[in-house]
Every structure is written in structure tokens, then in C-alpha cells.
Residue, then its C-alpha position, 0 to 999 in steps of 0.5 A: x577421405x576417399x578410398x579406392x580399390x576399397x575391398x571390405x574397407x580395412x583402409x577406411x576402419x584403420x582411419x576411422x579409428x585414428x578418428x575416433x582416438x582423436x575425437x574426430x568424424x569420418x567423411x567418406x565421400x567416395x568409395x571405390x571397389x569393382x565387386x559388389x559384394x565387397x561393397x555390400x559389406x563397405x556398406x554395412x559397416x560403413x553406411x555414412x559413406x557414398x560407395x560405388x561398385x565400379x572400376x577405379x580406371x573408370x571414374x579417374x580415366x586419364x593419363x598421367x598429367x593429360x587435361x582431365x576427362x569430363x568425369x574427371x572434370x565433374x569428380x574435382x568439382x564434386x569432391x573438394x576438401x579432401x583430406x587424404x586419400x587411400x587405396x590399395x591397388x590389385x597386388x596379385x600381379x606383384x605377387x611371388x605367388x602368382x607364378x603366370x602374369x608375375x612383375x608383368x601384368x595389365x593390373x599391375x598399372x591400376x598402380x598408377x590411378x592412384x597418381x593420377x587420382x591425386x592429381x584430380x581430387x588434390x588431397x593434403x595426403x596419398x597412402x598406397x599399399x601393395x605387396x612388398x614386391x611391387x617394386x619389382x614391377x618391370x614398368x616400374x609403376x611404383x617409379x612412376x607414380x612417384x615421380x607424378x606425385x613429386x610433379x604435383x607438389x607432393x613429398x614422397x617417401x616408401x617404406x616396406x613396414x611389418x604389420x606384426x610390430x603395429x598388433x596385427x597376429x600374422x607375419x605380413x609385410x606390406x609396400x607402403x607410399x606415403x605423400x604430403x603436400x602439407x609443409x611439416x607434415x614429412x612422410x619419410x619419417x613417419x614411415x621409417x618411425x613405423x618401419x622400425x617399431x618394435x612391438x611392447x605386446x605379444x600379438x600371437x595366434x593365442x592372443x588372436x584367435x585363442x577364444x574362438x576354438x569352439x564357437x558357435x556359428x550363427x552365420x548361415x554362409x559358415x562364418x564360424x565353421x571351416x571348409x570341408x577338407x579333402x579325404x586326403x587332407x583329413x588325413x594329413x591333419x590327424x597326423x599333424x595332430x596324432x604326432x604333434x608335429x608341425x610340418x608334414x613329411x614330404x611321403x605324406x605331401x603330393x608328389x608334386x611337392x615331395x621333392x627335397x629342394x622345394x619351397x613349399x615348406x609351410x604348404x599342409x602344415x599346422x599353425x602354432x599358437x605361441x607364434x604370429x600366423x603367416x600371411x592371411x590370402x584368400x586360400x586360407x580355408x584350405x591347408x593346400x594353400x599354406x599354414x592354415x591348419x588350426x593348432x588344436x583342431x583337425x580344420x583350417x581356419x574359420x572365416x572369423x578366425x582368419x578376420x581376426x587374424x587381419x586385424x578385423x574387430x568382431x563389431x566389423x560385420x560380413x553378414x551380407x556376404x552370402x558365398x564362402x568364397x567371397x568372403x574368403x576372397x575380401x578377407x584375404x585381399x584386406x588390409x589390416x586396418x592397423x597400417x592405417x590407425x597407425x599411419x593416420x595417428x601421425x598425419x592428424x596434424x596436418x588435417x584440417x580440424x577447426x570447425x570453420x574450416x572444416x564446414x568450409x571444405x565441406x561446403x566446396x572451398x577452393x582446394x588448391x592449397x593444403x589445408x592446415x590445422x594444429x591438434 
């Protein structure tokens, strides 16, 4: 697999425990991701794999169905075989949060490398995530994109797919693309399957999160020890707490935020531990930046809380991040690694796993047919 705007590496821990259910290795010849602290810790976790701190647009430069760039050039000669490939391109352009450079953004086009990556490294399957609201994207990269890969050969299919069903404790929904240039492998049904799954478990905040309330914290950037709150919003957590509510009054919010018909309900409120959180972003260390308070305790959320609220096992270490707002930020910008587990559960048939092939592939083959194996 290769992964661009690979982040921490949800996507890649996603695949790899697909791999390991089905008794299959992982080969990640190439990773992606323009900060050097993500990477640190793709790294970590993931030492077997060749991860590069750079840009996407940097590696694969090219328009859209042009002839490829010499990089290019030398990338399809040096990646051959690859199976799928991941990525989850910058969504804050996307995003209903961001209020300035929203549905018009310059990064809302990296969208599109995706396109013209498959292109290059011709893998049997392409997985792109992004906020749900990608599609509003007044370029209409999502558009775009699709019809590139459909030029290639490729199926496509879109679906918006909400994490909570597939076991991660957080109500977050996310844009996914799925193409497959493998004959009977089809994306559209694999992604309506998971788009409709209803969950058998109970993934809820308790069952998250529920044995972490007093850990210890070993981890000298505080992984384990939340930010420290404002005098103001002290305040409004004792509240919270003294009067067992949930949200806070608007004579006790900032005047900004006091107005009846705002939309900022959820802004300084208190979670609640028999329901999924609301999505994980990179603020989630400060209850001004949503429902971030902890249900038992006068704190927002811990960076281990909130990892494990992503779906992050606590065998995924963050010990090389040395900044609080680093690991803030990579947690927050995370996939959770159960869109991928999932997604990749159905795929596996149209992988290559015959060990001939596969050292063949390895070795350099001719990829410009789909490789195809029965698991």
C-alpha cells in the first residue's frame, strides 16, 4: 500500500489490521505527509515502512492526465505492484467550521493528487477520505477526481459512512471514495453495505474511555494530563459539574455566544458517558472548542482520551511527539483506523496473496494489468 497525506497513519493501522485478521503482511513502500512530527510517529509505529516528510504535490507534480513528470517517471518505475492506495487529503477547506477560505481553498485541490497518483502507481484499488462536505467544493474536485479515475479504468463509487456503526465512540461521518480496477471486486457495494451497518455494540464514551479517568501520566509532553483551563472556563466546569447539567446557560457562555439563535450549542458543554463523543478536532483539549469536557472531572480531554476516542489502540505510541499542540493537532486530523479495517475486510479478495505472484509484484512486474487472487 502506499499512503498519502498520511498524518500519524490511521489509514495504514486500519490496513494493517485487516492484514493481520487475514494472516497477511503489510508493505508500505511509500508515505507521505508534509509534518515532520506526524511522520516521527508514522515512523514509530510503523518502522518497516519508507516514510517521507514532503509534500504530496511535490512527489506526484502533474496535471491531471498530462505525460508524467520525471519524478513521476522514476516513482511508477520504483513502485510496481501496489495494491491500494490511501489518502486522506486536507479537509479544513471543506469544513463547515472554517468560516474564511470555506468550499474555496487552494487546498482544497491536493483533492485531486489522489487522481492523478493512481494514475502514476496504477494500484488495483484508491480509498480517499475527507469531511462529508467535500462534495460542496465549488471546483468540484470530488467531481473531478472521479471522472479521472473512471478514465483510467477505474469503478467508482462515494459514499458518506458513519464511523459510529463500525466501533469508533465518537459521532463523526466521514466522505469516502472507493475505486477498483479488479473485475469483481465493485465499490459500490461494499461502501452502501457500510453505510448502512448498524452496530451490535455499544461504543459509547464509558465503553472508550471509562478506565482512563485517573491515569497516571508517564509521558513527559502530558499525554495523560489535560491542558490547563482558562480562570473563566474553570469556572464554567465547576458549574457544569455542581449542577449536573450539561450545557452551559448562555449568561454564563461569552457574549459572543449568548445570542438565542446561535449554533454553538454543544461550545463549553460537558460529554456525557453513555453516549458516543461529537467529532474529535485538533481543539479538543479546550472546552471553547466544543464538547470537550470530561463527564466526571472538571478538565477537557486528555491526548490519550481523545486517541482512544479515535479509535487508536494504546499499543499506537505518540512518545516522539514532543509539543502538546502536535499531538493535538495529528490526533485531531487522524482517521480513525476503523474505516480502513473495515473497508479492506472486503477488498482483500481482489488482493494478490499467492506467494509467487506476490514476490513477483514485489520484484518489479509489469503492473499494468490488475492483479487478482481468491482468499
Amino acid at each position: 500500500m502506499v499512503d498519502l497525506f498520511a498524518g500519524c497513519g490511521g489509514l495504514t493501522l486500519g490496513v494493517h489490521q485487516a492484514a493481520i485478521a487475514a494472516g497477511l503482511r503489510v508493505v508500505v513502500p511509500l508515505a507521505i505527509d508534509l509534518e515532520e512530527s506526524a511522520t516521527a510517529v508514522y515512523t514509530a509505529n510503523f518502522p518497516y515502512a519508507n516514510v517521507v516528510t514532503g509534500s504530496v504535490e511535490a512527489y506526484f507534480d502533474g496535471a491531471l492526465g498530462s505525460s508524467l513528470s520525471s519524478t513521476e517517471q522514476i516513482l511508477r518505475t520504483e513502485h510496481k505492484g501496489v495494491h491500494l492506495l490511501v489518502g486522506g487529503p486536507p479537509c479544513q477547506g471543506h469544513s463547515n467550521l472554517n468560516n474564511r477560505t470555506r468550499r474555496k481553498d487552494p487546498k482544497n485541490e491536493l483533492y485531486a493528487r489522489m487522481g492523478r497518483a493512481a494514475e502514476v502507481l496504477r494500484p488495483n484499488f484508491v480509498l480517499v477520505e475527507n469531511v462529508p462536505t467535500v462534495r460542496l467544493d465549488t471546483d468540484q474536485v470530488v467531481r473531478r477526481t472521479i471522472e479521472h479515475l473512471v478514465s483510467l479504468g477505474y469503478e467508482v463509487a462515494t459514499e458518506t459512512i458513519a464511523l459510529h456503526t463500525l466501533g469508533v465512540a465518537q459521532t463523526r461521518r466521514r466522505h469516502v471514495l472507493l475505486a477498483s480496477r479488479v473485475p469483481d471486486v465493485h465499490p459500490g457495494p461494499i461502501l452502501e453495505a457500510l453505510a448502512s451497518k448498524k452496530s451490535a455494540r455499544k461504543h459509547d464514551l464509558r465503553w472508550a474511555i471509562g478506565d482512563l479517568i485517573d491515569e497516571p501520566d508517564l509521558n513527559p509532553i502530558g499525554y495523560d494530563v489535560a491542558a490547563v483551563p482558562t480562570s473563566e472556563n474553570a469556572s464554567r466546569m465547576a458549574y457544569l459539574l455542581e449542577k449536573d447539567v450539561y450545557d452551559l446557560p448562555n449568561d454564563l457562555r461569552p457574549a459572543c455566544h449568548q445570542n438565542e439563535e446561535h449554533s454553538y450549542k454543544s461550545m463549553y458543554g460537558r460529554l456525557r458517558w453513555d453516549e458516543p463523543a461529537q467529532t474529535i478536532t485538533s481543539g479538543f483539549g479546550s472546552i471553547g472548542q466544543g464538547r470537550y469536557m470530561h463527564p466526571d472531572r472538571p478538565r477537557a480531554l486528555t491526548g490519550h482520551e481523545a486517541a482512544r476516542i479515535q479509535g487508536f489502540p494504546d499499543y499506537f505510541t505518540f512518545a516522539d511527539v514532543s509539543r502538546r499542540t502536535d499531538i493535538a493537532t495529528m490526533i485531531g486530523n487522524a482517521v480513525p483506523p476503523a474505516l480502513t479495517r473495515e473497508i479492506v475486510a472486503y477488498l482483500l479478495p481482489g488482493f494478490t496473496i499467492d506467494t509467487d505472484a506476490l514476490r513477483t509484484d514485489l520484484l518489479g512486474a509489469d503492473n499494468s494489468e490488475p492483479t487478482r487472487a481468491t482468499v
